[in-house]
TORKOL-4160 file (C-alpha; in steps of 0.2 Angstrom, whole numbers, padded with zeros to 4 digits, m for minus):
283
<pt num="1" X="0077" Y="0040" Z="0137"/>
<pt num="2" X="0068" Y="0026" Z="0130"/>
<pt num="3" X="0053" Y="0029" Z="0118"/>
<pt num="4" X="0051" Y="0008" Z="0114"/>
<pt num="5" X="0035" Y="0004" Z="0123"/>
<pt num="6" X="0040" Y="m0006" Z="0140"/>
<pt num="7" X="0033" Y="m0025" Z="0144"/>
<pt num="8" X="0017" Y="m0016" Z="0155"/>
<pt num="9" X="0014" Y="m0006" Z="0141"/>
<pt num="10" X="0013" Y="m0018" Z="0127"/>
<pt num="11" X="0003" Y="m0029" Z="0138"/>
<pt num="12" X="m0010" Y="m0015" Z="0140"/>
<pt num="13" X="m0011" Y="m0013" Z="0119"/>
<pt num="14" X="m0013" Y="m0032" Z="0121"/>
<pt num="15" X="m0029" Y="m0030" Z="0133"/>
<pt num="16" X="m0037" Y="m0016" Z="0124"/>
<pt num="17" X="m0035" Y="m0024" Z="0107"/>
<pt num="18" X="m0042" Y="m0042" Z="0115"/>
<pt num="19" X="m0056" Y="m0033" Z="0124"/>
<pt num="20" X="m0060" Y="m0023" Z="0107"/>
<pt num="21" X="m0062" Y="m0037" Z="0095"/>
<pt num="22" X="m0071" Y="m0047" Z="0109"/>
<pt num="23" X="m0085" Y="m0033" Z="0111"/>
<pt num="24" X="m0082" Y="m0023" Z="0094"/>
<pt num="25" X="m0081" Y="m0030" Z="0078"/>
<pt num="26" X="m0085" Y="m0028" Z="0061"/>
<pt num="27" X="m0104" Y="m0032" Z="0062"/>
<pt num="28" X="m0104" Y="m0021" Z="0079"/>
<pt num="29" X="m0098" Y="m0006" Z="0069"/>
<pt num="30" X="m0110" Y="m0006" Z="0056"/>
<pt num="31" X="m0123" Y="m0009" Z="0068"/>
<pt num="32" X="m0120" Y="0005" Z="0079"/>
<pt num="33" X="m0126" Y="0018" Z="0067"/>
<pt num="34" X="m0127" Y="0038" Z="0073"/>
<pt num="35" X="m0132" Y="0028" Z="0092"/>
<pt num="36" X="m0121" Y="0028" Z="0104"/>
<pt num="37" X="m0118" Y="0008" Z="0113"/>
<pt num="38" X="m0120" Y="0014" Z="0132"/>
<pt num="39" X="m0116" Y="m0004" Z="0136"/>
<pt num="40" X="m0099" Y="m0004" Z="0128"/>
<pt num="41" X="m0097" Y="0012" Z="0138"/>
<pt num="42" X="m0099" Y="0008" Z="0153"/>
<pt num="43" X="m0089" Y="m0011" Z="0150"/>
<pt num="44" X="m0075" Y="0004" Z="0144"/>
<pt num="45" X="m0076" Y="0011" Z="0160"/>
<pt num="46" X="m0078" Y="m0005" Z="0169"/>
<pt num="47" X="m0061" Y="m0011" Z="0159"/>
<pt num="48" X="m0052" Y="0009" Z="0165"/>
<pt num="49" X="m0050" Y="0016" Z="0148"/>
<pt num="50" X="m0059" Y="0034" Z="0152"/>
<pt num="51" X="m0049" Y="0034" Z="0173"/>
<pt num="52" X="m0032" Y="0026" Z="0165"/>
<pt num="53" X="m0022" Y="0040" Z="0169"/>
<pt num="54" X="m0034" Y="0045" Z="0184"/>
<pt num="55" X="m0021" Y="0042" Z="0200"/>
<pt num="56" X="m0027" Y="0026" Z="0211"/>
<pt num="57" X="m0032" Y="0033" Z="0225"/>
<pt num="58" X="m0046" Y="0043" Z="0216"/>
<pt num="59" X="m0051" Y="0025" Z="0208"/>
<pt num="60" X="m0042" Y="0025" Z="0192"/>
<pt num="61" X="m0027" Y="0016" Z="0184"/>
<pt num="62" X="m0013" Y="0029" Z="0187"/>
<pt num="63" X="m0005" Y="0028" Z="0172"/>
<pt num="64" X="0002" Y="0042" Z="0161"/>
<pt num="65" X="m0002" Y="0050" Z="0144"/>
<pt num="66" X="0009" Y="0036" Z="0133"/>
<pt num="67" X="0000" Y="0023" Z="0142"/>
<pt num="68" X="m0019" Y="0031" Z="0136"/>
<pt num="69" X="m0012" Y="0036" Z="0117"/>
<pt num="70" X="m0009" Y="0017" Z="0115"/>
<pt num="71" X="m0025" Y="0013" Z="0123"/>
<pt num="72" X="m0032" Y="0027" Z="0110"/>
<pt num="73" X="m0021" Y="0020" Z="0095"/>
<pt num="74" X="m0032" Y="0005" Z="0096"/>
<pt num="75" X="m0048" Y="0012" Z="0099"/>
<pt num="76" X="m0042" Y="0020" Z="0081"/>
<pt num="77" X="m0040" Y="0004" Z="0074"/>
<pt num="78" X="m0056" Y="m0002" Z="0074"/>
<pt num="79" X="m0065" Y="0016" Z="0073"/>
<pt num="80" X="m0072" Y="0015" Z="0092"/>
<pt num="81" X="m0087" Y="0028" Z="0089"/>
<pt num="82" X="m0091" Y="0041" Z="0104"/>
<pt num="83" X="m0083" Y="0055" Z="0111"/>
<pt num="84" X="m0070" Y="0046" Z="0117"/>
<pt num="85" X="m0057" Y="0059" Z="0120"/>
<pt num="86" X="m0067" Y="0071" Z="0130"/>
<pt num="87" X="m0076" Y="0058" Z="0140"/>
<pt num="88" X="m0057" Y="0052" Z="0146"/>
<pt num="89" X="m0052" Y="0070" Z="0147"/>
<pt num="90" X="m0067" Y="0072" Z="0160"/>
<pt num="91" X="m0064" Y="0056" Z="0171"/>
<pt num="92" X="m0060" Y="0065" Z="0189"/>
<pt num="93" X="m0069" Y="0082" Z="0185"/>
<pt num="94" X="m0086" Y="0075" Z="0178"/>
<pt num="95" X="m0094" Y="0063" Z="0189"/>
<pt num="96" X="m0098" Y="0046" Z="0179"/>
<pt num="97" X="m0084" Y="0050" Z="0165"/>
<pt num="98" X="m0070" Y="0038" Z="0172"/>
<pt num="99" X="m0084" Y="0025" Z="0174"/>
<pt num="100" X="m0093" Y="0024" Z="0158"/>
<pt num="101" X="m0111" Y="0031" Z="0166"/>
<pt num="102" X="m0107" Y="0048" Z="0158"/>
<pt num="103" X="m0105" Y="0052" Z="0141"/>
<pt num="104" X="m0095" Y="0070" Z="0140"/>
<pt num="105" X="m0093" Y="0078" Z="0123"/>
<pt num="106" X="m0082" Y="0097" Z="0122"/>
<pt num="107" X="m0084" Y="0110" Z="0108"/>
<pt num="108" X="m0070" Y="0108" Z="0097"/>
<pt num="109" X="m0065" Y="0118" Z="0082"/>
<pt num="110" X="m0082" Y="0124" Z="0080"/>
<pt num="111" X="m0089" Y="0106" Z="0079"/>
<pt num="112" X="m0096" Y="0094" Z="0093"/>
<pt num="113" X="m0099" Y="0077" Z="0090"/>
<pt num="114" X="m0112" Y="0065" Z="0097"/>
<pt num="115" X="m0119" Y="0082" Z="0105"/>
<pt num="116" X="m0137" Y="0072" Z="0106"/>
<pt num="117" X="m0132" Y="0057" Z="0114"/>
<pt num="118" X="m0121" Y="0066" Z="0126"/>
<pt num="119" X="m0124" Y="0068" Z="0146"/>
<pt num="120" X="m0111" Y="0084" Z="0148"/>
<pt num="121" X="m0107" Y="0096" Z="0135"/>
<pt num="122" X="m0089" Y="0106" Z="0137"/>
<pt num="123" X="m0092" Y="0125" Z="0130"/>
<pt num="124" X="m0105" Y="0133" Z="0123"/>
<pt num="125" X="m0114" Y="0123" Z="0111"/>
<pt num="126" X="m0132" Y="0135" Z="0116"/>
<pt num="127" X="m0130" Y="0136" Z="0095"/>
<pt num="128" X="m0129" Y="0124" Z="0088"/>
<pt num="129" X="m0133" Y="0115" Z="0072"/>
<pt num="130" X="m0134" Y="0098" Z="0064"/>
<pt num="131" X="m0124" Y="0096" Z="0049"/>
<pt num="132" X="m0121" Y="0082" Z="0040"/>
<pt num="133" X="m0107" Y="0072" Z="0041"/>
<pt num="134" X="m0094" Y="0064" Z="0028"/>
<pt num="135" X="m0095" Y="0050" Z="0043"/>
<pt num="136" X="m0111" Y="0041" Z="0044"/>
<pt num="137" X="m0105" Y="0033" Z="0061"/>
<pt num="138" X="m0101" Y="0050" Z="0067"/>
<pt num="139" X="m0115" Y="0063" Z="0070"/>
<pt num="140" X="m0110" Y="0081" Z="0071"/>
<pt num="141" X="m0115" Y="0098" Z="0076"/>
<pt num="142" X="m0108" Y="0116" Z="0069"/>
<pt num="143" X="m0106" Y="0129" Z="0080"/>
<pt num="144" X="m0102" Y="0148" Z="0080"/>
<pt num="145" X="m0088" Y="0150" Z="0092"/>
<pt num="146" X="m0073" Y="0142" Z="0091"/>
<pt num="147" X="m0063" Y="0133" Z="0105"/>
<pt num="148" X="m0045" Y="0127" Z="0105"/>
<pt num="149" X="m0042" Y="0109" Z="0114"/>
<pt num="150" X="m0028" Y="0108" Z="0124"/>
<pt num="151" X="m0014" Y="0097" Z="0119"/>
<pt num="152" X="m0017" Y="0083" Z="0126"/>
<pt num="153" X="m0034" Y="0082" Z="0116"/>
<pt num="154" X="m0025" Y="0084" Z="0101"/>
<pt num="155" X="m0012" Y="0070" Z="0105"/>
<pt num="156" X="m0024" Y="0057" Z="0108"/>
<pt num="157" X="m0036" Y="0061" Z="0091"/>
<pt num="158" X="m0017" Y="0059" Z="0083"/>
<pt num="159" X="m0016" Y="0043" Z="0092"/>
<pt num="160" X="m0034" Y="0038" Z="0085"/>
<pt num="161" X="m0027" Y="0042" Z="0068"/>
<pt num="162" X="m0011" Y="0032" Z="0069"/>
<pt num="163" X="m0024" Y="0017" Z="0074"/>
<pt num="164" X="m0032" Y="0019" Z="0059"/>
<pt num="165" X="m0016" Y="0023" Z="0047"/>
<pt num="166" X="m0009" Y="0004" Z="0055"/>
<pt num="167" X="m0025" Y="m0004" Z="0051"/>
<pt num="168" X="m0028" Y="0001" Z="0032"/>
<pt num="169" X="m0010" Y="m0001" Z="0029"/>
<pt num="170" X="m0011" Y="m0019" Z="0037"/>
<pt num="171" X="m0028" Y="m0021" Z="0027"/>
<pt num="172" X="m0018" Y="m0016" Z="0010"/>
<pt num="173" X="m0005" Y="m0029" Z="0010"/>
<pt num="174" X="m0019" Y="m0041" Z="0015"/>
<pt num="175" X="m0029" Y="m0039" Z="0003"/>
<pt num="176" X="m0013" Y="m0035" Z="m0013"/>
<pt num="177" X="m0009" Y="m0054" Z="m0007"/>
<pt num="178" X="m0026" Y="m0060" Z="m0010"/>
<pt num="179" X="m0032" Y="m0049" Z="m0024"/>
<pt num="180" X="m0025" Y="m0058" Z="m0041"/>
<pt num="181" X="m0026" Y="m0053" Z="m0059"/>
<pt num="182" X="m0017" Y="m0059" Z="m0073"/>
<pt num="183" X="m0016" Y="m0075" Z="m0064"/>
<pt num="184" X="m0003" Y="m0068" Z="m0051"/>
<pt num="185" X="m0007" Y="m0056" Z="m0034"/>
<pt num="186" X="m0009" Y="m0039" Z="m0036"/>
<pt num="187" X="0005" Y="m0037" Z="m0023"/>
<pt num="188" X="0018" Y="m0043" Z="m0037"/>
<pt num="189" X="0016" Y="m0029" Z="m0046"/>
<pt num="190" X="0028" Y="m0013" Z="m0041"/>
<pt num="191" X="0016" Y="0000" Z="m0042"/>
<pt num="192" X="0004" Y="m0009" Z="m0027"/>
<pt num="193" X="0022" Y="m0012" Z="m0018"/>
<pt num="194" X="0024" Y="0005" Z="m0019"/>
<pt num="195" X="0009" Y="0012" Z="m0012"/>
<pt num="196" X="0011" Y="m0001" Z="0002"/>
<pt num="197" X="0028" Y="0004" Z="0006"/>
<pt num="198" X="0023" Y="0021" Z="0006"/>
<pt num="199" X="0008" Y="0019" Z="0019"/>
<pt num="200" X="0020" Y="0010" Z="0031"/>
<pt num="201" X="0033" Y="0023" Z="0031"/>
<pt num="202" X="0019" Y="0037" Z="0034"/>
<pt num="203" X="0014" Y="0026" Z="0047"/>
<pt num="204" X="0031" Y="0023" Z="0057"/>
<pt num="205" X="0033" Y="0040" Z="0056"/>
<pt num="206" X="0020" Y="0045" Z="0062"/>
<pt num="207" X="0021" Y="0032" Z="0077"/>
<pt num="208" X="0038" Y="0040" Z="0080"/>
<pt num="209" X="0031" Y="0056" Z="0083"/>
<pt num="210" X="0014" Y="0055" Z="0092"/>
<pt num="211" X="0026" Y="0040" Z="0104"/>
<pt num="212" X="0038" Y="0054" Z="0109"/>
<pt num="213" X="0026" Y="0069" Z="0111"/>
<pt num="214" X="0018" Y="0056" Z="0122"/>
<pt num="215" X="0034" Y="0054" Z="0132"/>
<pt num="216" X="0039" Y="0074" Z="0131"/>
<pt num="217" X="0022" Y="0081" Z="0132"/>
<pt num="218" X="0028" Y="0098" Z="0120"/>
<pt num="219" X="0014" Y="0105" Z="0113"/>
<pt num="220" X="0025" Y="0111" Z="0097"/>
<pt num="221" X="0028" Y="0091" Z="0096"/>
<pt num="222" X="0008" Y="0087" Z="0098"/>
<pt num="223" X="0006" Y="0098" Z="0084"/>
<pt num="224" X="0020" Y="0090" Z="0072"/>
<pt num="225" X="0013" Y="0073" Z="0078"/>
<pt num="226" X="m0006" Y="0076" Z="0075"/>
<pt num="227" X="0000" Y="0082" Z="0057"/>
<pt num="228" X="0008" Y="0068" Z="0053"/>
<pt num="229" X="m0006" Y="0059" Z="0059"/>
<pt num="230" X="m0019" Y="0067" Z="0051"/>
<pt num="231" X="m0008" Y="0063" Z="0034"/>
<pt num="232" X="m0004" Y="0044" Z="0038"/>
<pt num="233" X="m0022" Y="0041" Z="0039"/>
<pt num="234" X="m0030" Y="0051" Z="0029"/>
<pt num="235" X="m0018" Y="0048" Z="0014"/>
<pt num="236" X="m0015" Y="0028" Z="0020"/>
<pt num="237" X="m0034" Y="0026" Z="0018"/>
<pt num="238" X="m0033" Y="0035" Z="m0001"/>
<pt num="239" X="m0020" Y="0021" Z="m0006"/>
<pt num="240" X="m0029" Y="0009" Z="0001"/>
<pt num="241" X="m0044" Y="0011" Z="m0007"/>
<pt num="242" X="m0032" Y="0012" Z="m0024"/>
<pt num="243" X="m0027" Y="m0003" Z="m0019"/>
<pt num="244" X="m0045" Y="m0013" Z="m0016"/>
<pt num="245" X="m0051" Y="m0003" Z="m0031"/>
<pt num="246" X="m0071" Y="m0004" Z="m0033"/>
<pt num="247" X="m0072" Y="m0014" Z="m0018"/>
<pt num="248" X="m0066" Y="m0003" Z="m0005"/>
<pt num="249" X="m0082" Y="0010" Z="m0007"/>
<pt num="250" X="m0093" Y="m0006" Z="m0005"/>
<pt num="251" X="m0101" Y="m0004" Z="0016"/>
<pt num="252" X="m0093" Y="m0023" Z="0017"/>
<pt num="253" X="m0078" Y="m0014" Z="0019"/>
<pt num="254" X="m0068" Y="m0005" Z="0032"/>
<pt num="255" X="m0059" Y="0006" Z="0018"/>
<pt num="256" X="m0070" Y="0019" Z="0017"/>
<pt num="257" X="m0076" Y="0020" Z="0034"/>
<pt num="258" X="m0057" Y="0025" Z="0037"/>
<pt num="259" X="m0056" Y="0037" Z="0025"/>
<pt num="260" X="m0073" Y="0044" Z="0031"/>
<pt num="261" X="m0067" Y="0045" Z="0050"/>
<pt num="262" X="m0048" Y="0052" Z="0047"/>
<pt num="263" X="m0057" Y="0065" Z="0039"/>
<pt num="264" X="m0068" Y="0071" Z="0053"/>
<pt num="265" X="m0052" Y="0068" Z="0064"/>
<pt num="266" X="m0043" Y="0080" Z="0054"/>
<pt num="267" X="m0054" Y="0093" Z="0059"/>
<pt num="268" X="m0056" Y="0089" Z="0077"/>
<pt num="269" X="m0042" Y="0091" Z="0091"/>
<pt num="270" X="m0030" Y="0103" Z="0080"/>
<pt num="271" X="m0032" Y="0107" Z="0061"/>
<pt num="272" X="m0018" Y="0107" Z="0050"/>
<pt num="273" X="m0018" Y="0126" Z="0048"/>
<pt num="274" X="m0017" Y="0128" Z="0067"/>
<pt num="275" X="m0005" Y="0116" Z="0069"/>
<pt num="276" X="0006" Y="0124" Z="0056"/>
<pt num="277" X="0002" Y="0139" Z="0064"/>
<pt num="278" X="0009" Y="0133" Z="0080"/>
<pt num="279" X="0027" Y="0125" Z="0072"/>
<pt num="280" X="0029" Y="0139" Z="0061"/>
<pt num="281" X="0029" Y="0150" Z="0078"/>
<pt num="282" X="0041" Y="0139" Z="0088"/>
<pt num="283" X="0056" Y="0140" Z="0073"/>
Protein backbone atom coordinates (compact mmCIF):
# COMPACT_ATOMS: atom_id res chain seq x y z
CA UNK A 1 0.00 0.00 0.00
CA UNK A 2 1.15 3.39 -1.02
CA UNK A 3 0.09 6.39 1.10
CA UNK A 4 2.55 9.03 -1.37
CA UNK A 5 -0.13 11.03 -3.08
CA UNK A 6 -0.33 9.60 -6.96
CA UNK A 7 0.50 12.12 -10.13
CA UNK A 8 -3.75 12.68 -10.42
CA UNK A 9 -3.77 13.50 -7.08
CA UNK A 10 -1.05 16.12 -6.82
CA UNK A 11 -2.30 17.60 -9.89
CA UNK A 12 -5.69 18.12 -8.23
CA UNK A 13 -3.88 19.77 -5.00
CA UNK A 14 -2.39 21.82 -7.88
CA UNK A 15 -5.83 22.88 -9.41
CA UNK A 16 -7.44 23.58 -5.97
CA UNK A 17 -4.52 25.63 -4.69
CA UNK A 18 -4.31 27.69 -8.47
CA UNK A 19 -8.08 28.11 -8.41
CA UNK A 20 -7.97 29.26 -4.68
CA UNK A 21 -5.31 32.06 -4.94
CA UNK A 22 -7.11 33.00 -8.36
CA UNK A 23 -10.55 33.72 -6.74
CA UNK A 24 -9.47 33.93 -2.78
CA UNK A 25 -6.90 35.90 -1.61
CA UNK A 26 -5.76 37.85 1.19
CA UNK A 27 -7.95 41.01 0.40
CA UNK A 28 -10.86 38.52 -0.44
CA UNK A 29 -10.58 36.99 3.03
CA UNK A 30 -10.81 40.17 5.00
CA UNK A 31 -13.38 41.22 2.89
CA UNK A 32 -15.69 38.43 3.24
CA UNK A 33 -16.56 39.19 6.89
CA UNK A 34 -19.46 36.97 8.76
CA UNK A 35 -21.17 36.90 4.61
CA UNK A 36 -20.99 34.14 2.93
CA UNK A 37 -19.53 34.69 -1.07
CA UNK A 38 -22.33 32.62 -2.93
CA UNK A 39 -20.34 33.41 -6.08
CA UNK A 40 -17.33 31.64 -4.88
CA UNK A 41 -19.80 28.93 -4.06
CA UNK A 42 -21.12 28.13 -6.76
CA UNK A 43 -17.62 28.53 -9.05
CA UNK A 44 -16.71 25.61 -6.12
CA UNK A 45 -19.39 23.78 -7.30
CA UNK A 46 -18.90 24.60 -10.89
CA UNK A 47 -14.92 23.54 -10.23
CA UNK A 48 -16.36 19.83 -8.34
CA UNK A 49 -15.06 20.46 -4.92
CA UNK A 50 -18.76 19.76 -3.02
CA UNK A 51 -19.74 16.35 -5.95
CA UNK A 52 -15.78 15.24 -5.86
CA UNK A 53 -16.43 12.01 -4.51
CA UNK A 54 -19.97 12.13 -5.92
CA UNK A 55 -19.81 8.87 -8.60
CA UNK A 56 -19.96 10.27 -12.47
CA UNK A 57 -22.87 9.16 -13.42
CA UNK A 58 -24.90 11.10 -10.82
CA UNK A 59 -22.77 14.24 -12.14
CA UNK A 60 -19.85 14.26 -9.90
CA UNK A 61 -15.95 13.63 -9.98
CA UNK A 62 -15.74 10.04 -8.65
CA UNK A 63 -13.25 10.33 -6.63
CA UNK A 64 -12.55 9.06 -3.12
CA UNK A 65 -12.14 10.36 0.35
CA UNK A 66 -8.00 10.98 -0.01
CA UNK A 67 -8.76 12.86 -3.24
CA UNK A 68 -11.44 15.37 -1.20
CA UNK A 69 -9.02 15.69 2.28
CA UNK A 70 -6.47 17.17 -0.20
CA UNK A 71 -8.90 19.37 -1.85
CA UNK A 72 -9.85 20.22 2.05
CA UNK A 73 -6.12 20.56 3.14
CA UNK A 74 -6.03 23.46 0.73
CA UNK A 75 -9.17 24.97 1.54
CA UNK A 76 -7.35 25.08 5.00
CA UNK A 77 -4.60 26.95 3.83
CA UNK A 78 -6.19 29.80 2.96
CA UNK A 79 -9.07 29.54 5.67
CA UNK A 80 -11.97 29.13 2.82
CA UNK A 81 -15.08 30.39 5.04
CA UNK A 82 -18.41 28.36 4.87
CA UNK A 83 -19.69 25.27 5.78
CA UNK A 84 -17.58 23.50 3.63
CA UNK A 85 -17.70 20.00 5.12
CA UNK A 86 -21.37 19.62 5.33
CA UNK A 87 -22.28 21.19 2.15
CA UNK A 88 -19.71 18.38 0.45
CA UNK A 89 -21.09 15.75 2.83
CA UNK A 90 -24.66 16.80 1.32
CA UNK A 91 -23.68 16.72 -2.53
CA UNK A 92 -26.17 13.69 -3.88
CA UNK A 93 -28.74 13.81 -0.85
CA UNK A 94 -29.39 17.61 -0.93
CA UNK A 95 -30.38 19.02 -4.09
CA UNK A 96 -27.91 22.08 -5.07
CA UNK A 97 -24.96 20.90 -2.52
CA UNK A 98 -22.70 19.19 -5.28
CA UNK A 99 -23.38 22.29 -7.42
CA UNK A 100 -22.82 25.22 -5.21
CA UNK A 101 -26.76 26.55 -5.37
CA UNK A 102 -27.20 25.20 -1.78
CA UNK A 103 -25.46 25.98 1.07
CA UNK A 104 -25.94 22.99 3.84
CA UNK A 105 -24.77 23.38 7.38
CA UNK A 106 -25.20 20.28 10.22
CA UNK A 107 -25.27 20.60 14.02
CA UNK A 108 -22.20 19.61 15.29
CA UNK A 109 -21.02 19.32 18.77
CA UNK A 110 -23.58 21.51 19.89
CA UNK A 111 -22.51 24.30 17.52
CA UNK A 112 -23.62 25.21 13.80
CA UNK A 113 -21.86 27.52 11.82
CA UNK A 114 -23.04 29.92 9.24
CA UNK A 115 -26.62 28.72 10.61
CA UNK A 116 -28.13 32.26 8.90
CA UNK A 117 -26.65 32.08 5.67
CA UNK A 118 -27.50 28.55 5.26
CA UNK A 119 -30.29 26.94 2.69
CA UNK A 120 -30.36 23.48 4.70
CA UNK A 121 -29.72 22.85 8.21
CA UNK A 122 -28.63 19.14 9.35
CA UNK A 123 -30.36 18.39 13.04
CA UNK A 124 -32.13 20.17 15.07
CA UNK A 125 -30.97 23.63 15.39
CA UNK A 126 -35.07 24.76 16.41
CA UNK A 127 -32.74 26.26 19.49
CA UNK A 128 -30.60 27.86 18.79
CA UNK A 129 -28.41 30.78 19.76
CA UNK A 130 -25.84 33.38 18.55
CA UNK A 131 -22.86 33.30 20.42
CA UNK A 132 -19.81 35.08 19.69
CA UNK A 133 -17.18 33.74 18.17
CA UNK A 134 -13.17 33.64 18.89
CA UNK A 135 -13.44 33.74 14.81
CA UNK A 136 -14.71 36.98 13.34
CA UNK A 137 -14.77 35.22 9.82
CA UNK A 138 -16.91 32.47 11.35
CA UNK A 139 -20.29 33.07 12.76
CA UNK A 140 -21.74 30.63 15.15
CA UNK A 141 -24.76 29.31 16.90
CA UNK A 142 -24.92 27.18 20.39
CA UNK A 143 -27.27 24.75 20.62
CA UNK A 144 -28.82 22.26 23.41
CA UNK A 145 -28.48 18.94 21.86
CA UNK A 146 -25.46 17.48 21.04
CA UNK A 147 -24.70 15.54 17.67
CA UNK A 148 -21.78 13.38 16.83
CA UNK A 149 -20.39 13.75 13.10
CA UNK A 150 -19.50 10.85 11.42
CA UNK A 151 -15.98 10.09 10.62
CA UNK A 152 -15.70 11.32 7.51
CA UNK A 153 -16.76 14.84 8.86
CA UNK A 154 -14.12 14.63 11.24
CA UNK A 155 -11.30 13.73 8.77
CA UNK A 156 -11.97 16.40 6.52
CA UNK A 157 -12.10 19.33 9.50
CA UNK A 158 -8.54 17.42 10.37
CA UNK A 159 -7.63 18.03 6.72
CA UNK A 160 -8.58 21.80 7.08
CA UNK A 161 -6.45 21.86 10.04
CA UNK A 162 -3.33 20.39 8.43
CA UNK A 163 -3.93 23.30 5.63
CA UNK A 164 -3.68 25.70 8.10
CA UNK A 165 -0.70 24.03 10.31
CA UNK A 166 1.42 23.95 6.38
CA UNK A 167 0.63 27.43 5.94
CA UNK A 168 1.65 29.13 9.34
CA UNK A 169 4.62 26.97 9.37
CA UNK A 170 5.58 28.05 5.68
CA UNK A 171 4.70 31.70 7.00
CA UNK A 172 7.10 31.35 10.05
CA UNK A 173 10.24 30.58 8.19
CA UNK A 174 9.25 33.35 5.74
CA UNK A 175 8.95 35.82 7.85
CA UNK A 176 12.37 34.49 10.52
CA UNK A 177 14.31 35.08 6.97
CA UNK A 178 13.03 38.54 6.58
CA UNK A 179 12.57 39.64 10.28
CA UNK A 180 16.23 40.94 11.30
CA UNK A 181 17.51 42.38 14.47
CA UNK A 182 20.78 42.87 15.65
CA UNK A 183 21.69 43.34 12.17
CA UNK A 184 21.24 39.54 11.29
CA UNK A 185 17.54 37.43 10.64
CA UNK A 186 15.84 36.28 13.35
CA UNK A 187 16.01 32.92 11.69
CA UNK A 188 19.86 32.69 12.74
CA UNK A 189 18.99 32.59 16.15
CA UNK A 190 18.43 28.87 17.69
CA UNK A 191 15.49 29.57 19.73
CA UNK A 192 13.34 30.68 16.29
CA UNK A 193 15.02 27.56 14.46
CA UNK A 194 13.51 25.72 17.14
CA UNK A 195 10.06 26.65 17.06
CA UNK A 196 10.23 26.32 13.28
CA UNK A 197 11.44 22.91 13.32
CA UNK A 198 9.06 22.02 15.75
CA UNK A 199 5.97 23.28 13.78
CA UNK A 200 7.11 21.21 10.68
CA UNK A 201 7.51 17.98 12.50
CA UNK A 202 3.80 18.64 14.19
CA UNK A 203 3.02 19.28 10.73
CA UNK A 204 4.37 15.89 8.83
CA UNK A 205 2.98 14.12 11.46
CA UNK A 206 -0.04 15.10 11.29
CA UNK A 207 0.00 14.68 7.28
CA UNK A 208 1.14 11.29 8.02
CA UNK A 209 -1.89 10.50 9.91
CA UNK A 210 -4.90 12.41 8.45
CA UNK A 211 -3.14 10.84 4.73
CA UNK A 212 -3.48 7.14 5.98
CA UNK A 213 -6.86 7.50 7.71
CA UNK A 214 -7.77 8.74 4.41
CA UNK A 215 -6.58 5.74 2.72
CA UNK A 216 -7.85 3.14 5.57
CA UNK A 217 -10.98 4.91 6.46
CA UNK A 218 -10.74 3.61 10.68
CA UNK A 219 -12.52 5.70 12.58
CA UNK A 220 -10.12 5.05 15.72
CA UNK A 221 -7.44 6.55 13.07
CA UNK A 222 -9.78 9.76 12.18
CA UNK A 223 -9.76 10.24 15.71
CA UNK A 224 -5.89 10.02 16.21
CA UNK A 225 -5.40 12.10 12.97
CA UNK A 226 -7.98 14.97 13.95
CA UNK A 227 -5.86 15.14 17.30
CA UNK A 228 -2.99 15.68 15.73
CA UNK A 229 -4.36 18.06 13.70
CA UNK A 230 -6.07 19.97 16.05
CA UNK A 231 -2.38 20.23 17.73
CA UNK A 232 -0.33 21.10 14.60
CA UNK A 233 -2.60 23.97 13.95
CA UNK A 234 -3.49 25.26 16.79
CA UNK A 235 -0.02 25.09 18.47
CA UNK A 236 1.76 25.92 14.79
CA UNK A 237 -0.32 29.15 14.93
CA UNK A 238 0.98 29.88 18.85
CA UNK A 239 4.76 29.73 17.47
CA UNK A 240 4.08 31.47 14.72
CA UNK A 241 2.78 34.32 16.32
CA UNK A 242 6.00 34.06 18.89
CA UNK A 243 7.74 34.12 15.93
CA UNK A 244 6.17 37.48 14.24
CA UNK A 245 5.98 38.87 17.64
CA UNK A 246 3.62 42.17 17.95
CA UNK A 247 2.83 41.87 14.32
CA UNK A 248 1.13 38.77 14.10
CA UNK A 249 -2.09 40.19 16.13
CA UNK A 250 -2.17 43.11 13.58
CA UNK A 251 -5.53 42.20 10.93
CA UNK A 252 -2.62 42.70 7.96
CA UNK A 253 -1.73 39.37 9.03
CA UNK A 254 -2.82 35.88 8.56
CA UNK A 255 -1.35 34.71 12.07
CA UNK A 256 -4.08 35.16 13.99
CA UNK A 257 -6.80 34.44 11.77
CA UNK A 258 -5.18 30.92 12.00
CA UNK A 259 -5.03 30.73 15.34
CA UNK A 260 -8.71 32.04 15.59
CA UNK A 261 -9.94 29.35 13.07
CA UNK A 262 -7.94 26.25 14.48
CA UNK A 263 -9.64 27.12 17.40
CA UNK A 264 -13.21 26.83 16.28
CA UNK A 265 -12.02 23.62 14.22
CA UNK A 266 -11.03 22.04 17.45
CA UNK A 267 -14.31 22.15 18.59
CA UNK A 268 -16.13 21.20 15.50
CA UNK A 269 -16.00 17.59 13.75
CA UNK A 270 -14.53 15.71 17.00
CA UNK A 271 -13.21 17.33 20.18
CA UNK A 272 -10.25 16.23 21.75
CA UNK A 273 -12.04 14.64 24.69
CA UNK A 274 -14.13 12.58 22.40
CA UNK A 275 -11.49 11.71 20.26
CA UNK A 276 -9.55 10.45 23.31
CA UNK A 277 -12.49 8.89 24.36
CA UNK A 278 -12.77 6.94 21.16
CA UNK A 279 -8.57 5.84 21.20
CA UNK A 280 -8.62 5.21 24.66
CA UNK A 281 -11.60 2.47 23.96
CA UNK A 282 -9.94 0.96 20.92
CA UNK A 283 -6.50 -0.11 23.19
Amino acid sequence: MHFQPTEDQRALRTGVRELLEARFGREALRASGARLDRALWRELGDAGFFALRLPEWQGGVGLGLPEAVLAFEEAGRVLLPGPLVATHLAAGTVAGAATGESVVTRVDGGLVAWLEEADVVLGDAADAVPVRSVDPLTPLHRVASVERPGPEAVLLTAAEQLGSAARTTELAVRYAKEREQFGRPIGGFQAVKHLCAQMLVRTELARAAVYAAAVTGDPVETAGAKLLADEAAVQGARDCLQVYGGMGFTWEADVHLHLKRAWVRAELGQPAAQAEELLAAAL
